[in-house]
C-alpha positions as CSV (number, residue, x, y, z in Angstrom):
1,X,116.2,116.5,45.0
2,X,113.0,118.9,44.7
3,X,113.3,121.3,42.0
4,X,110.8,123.8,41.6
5,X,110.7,127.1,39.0
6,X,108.3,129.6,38.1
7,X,108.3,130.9,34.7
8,X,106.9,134.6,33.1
9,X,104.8,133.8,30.4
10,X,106.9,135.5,28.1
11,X,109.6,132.6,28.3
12,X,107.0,130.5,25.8
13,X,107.0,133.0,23.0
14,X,110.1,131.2,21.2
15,X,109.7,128.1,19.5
16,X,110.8,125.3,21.5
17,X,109.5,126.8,25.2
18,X,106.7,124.7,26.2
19,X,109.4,121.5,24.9
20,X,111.7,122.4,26.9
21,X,109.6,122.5,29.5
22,X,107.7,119.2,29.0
23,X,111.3,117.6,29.3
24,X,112.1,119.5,32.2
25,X,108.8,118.3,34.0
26,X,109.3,114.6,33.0
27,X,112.2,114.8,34.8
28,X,110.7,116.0,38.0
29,X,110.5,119.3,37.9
30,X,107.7,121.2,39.3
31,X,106.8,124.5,37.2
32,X,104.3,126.9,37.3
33,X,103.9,130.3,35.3
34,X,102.8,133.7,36.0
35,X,102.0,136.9,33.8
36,X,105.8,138.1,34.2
37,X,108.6,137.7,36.7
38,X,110.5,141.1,38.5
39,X,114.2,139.2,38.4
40,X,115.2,135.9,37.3
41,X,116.4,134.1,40.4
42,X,118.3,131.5,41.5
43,X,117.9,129.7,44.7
44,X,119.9,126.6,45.7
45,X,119.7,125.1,49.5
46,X,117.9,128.3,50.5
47,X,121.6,129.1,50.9
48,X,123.0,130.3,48.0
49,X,121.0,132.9,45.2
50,X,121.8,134.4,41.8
51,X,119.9,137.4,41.2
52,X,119.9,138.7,37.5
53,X,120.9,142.8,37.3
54,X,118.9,143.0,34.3
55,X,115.8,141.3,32.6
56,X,117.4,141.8,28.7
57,X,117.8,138.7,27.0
58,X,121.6,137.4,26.5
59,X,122.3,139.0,29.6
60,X,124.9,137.6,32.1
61,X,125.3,140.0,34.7
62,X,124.3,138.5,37.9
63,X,124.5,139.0,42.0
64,X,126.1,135.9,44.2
65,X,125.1,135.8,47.3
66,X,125.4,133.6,50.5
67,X,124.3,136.5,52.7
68,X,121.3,135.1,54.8
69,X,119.1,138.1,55.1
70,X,119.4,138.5,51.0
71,X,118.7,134.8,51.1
72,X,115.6,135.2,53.2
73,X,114.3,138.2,51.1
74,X,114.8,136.3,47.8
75,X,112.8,132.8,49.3
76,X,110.2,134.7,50.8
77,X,110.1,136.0,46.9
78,X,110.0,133.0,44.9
79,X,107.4,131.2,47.7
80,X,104.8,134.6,46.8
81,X,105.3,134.1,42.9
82,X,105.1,130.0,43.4
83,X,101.8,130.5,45.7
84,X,100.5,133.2,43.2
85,X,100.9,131.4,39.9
86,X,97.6,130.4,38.3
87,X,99.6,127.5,36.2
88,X,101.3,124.9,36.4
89,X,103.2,122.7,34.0
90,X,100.7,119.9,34.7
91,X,98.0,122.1,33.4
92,X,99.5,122.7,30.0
93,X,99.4,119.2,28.7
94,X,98.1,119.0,25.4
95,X,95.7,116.5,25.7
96,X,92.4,115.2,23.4
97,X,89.2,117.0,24.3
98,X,87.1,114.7,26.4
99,X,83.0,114.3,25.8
100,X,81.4,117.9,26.0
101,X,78.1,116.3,27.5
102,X,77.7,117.4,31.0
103,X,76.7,115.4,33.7
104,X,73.0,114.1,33.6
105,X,70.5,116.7,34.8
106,X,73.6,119.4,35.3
107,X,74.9,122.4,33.3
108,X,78.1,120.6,31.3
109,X,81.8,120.5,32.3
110,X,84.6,122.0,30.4
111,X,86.5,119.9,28.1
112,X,90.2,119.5,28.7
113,X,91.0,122.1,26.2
114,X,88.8,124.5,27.6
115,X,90.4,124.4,31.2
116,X,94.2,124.7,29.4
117,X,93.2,127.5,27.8
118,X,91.4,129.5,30.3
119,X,94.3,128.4,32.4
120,X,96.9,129.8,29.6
121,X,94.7,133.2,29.7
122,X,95.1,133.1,33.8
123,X,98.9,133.1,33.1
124,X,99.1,135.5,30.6
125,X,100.3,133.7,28.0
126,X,100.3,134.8,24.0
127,X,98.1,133.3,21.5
128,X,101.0,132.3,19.4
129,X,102.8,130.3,22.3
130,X,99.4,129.0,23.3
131,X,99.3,128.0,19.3
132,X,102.2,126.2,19.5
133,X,101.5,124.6,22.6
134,X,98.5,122.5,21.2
135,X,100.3,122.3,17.5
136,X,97.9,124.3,16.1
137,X,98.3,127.7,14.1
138,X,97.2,131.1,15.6
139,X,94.6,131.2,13.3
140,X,92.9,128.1,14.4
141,X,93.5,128.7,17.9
142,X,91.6,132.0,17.9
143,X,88.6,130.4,16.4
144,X,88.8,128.2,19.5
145,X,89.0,130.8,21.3
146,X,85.9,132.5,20.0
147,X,83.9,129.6,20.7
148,X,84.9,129.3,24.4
149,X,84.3,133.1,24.2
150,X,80.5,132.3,22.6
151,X,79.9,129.3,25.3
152,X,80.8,131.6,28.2
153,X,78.8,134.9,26.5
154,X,81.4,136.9,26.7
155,X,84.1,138.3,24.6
156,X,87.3,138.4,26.3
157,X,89.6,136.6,28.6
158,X,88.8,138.8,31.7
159,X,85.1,138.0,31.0
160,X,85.8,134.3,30.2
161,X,87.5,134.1,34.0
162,X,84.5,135.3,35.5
163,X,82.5,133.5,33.7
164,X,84.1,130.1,33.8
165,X,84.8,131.3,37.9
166,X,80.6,131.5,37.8
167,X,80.5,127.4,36.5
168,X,82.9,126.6,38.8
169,X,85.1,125.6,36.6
170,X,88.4,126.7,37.8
């Protein structure tokens, strides 16, 4: 069975989020985030959907439906967010920063935590979740942050995209 689910950014602000989701990919399924969602959705078979009625938190109010136009609609939905997201699960990984030397001759790569973190800032994801996602504090992180800021000479994560975009590194 292929599961696949995007997630709004805002899902990773609780403790526990990016967890979760590590389980949830270990398992098999494929994730990918984007800045915020419209609905939370439901799709099973591409023949059944549950649509949330509202996006407040505790919420169970929900649309069932089996109608096949609604069913199209709601697909065609999920495929735009899922070919729109600038992250996916595999991209999050928490992972040791490799060598910062660059090829011989060439302008340098970015280290893995560079590329999660300009990826993080493509999905629109907090500092504090982003924090917690490498097990560091928020104060740390935005030191971090700083220095990819100083590397790229720029000073904030729309300039950081165009400038890592510019190095071809994304």
């Amino acid at each position: 069975m292929r599961v696949r689910a995007v997630y709004a950014a805002a899902s990773f602000d609780d403790d526990g989020g990016w967890q979760d989701l590590g389980s949830l990919v270990s398992r098999g399924e494929e994730a990918r985030v984007v800045p915020a969602l419209p609905v939370k959705l439901v799709l099973v078979d591409r023949s059944v959907a549950m649509v949330s009625l509202t996006l407040e938190g505790g919420s169970t109010d929900c649309l069932y439906t089996e109608a096949p136009p609604l069913i199209e609609v709601l697909s065609e939905l999920f495929d735009r967010y899922w070919a729109a997201a600038r992250l996916s699960a595999a991209d999050t990984s928490a992972a040791p920063a490799p060598d910062r030397a660059g090829p011989v001759g060439g302008a340098r790569r970015p280290t893995e935590e560079e590329r999660q973190l300009l990826a993080l800032f493509a999905a629109g994801v907090k500092d504090d979740a982003i924090a917690r996602q490498f097990g560091v504090s928020t104060r740390t992180l935005r030191r971090r942050i700083q220095n990819l800021y100083a590397e790229l000479g720029t000073t904030n994560r729309f300039g950081a995209g165009v400038a890592a975009a510019r190095r071809n590194w994304l």
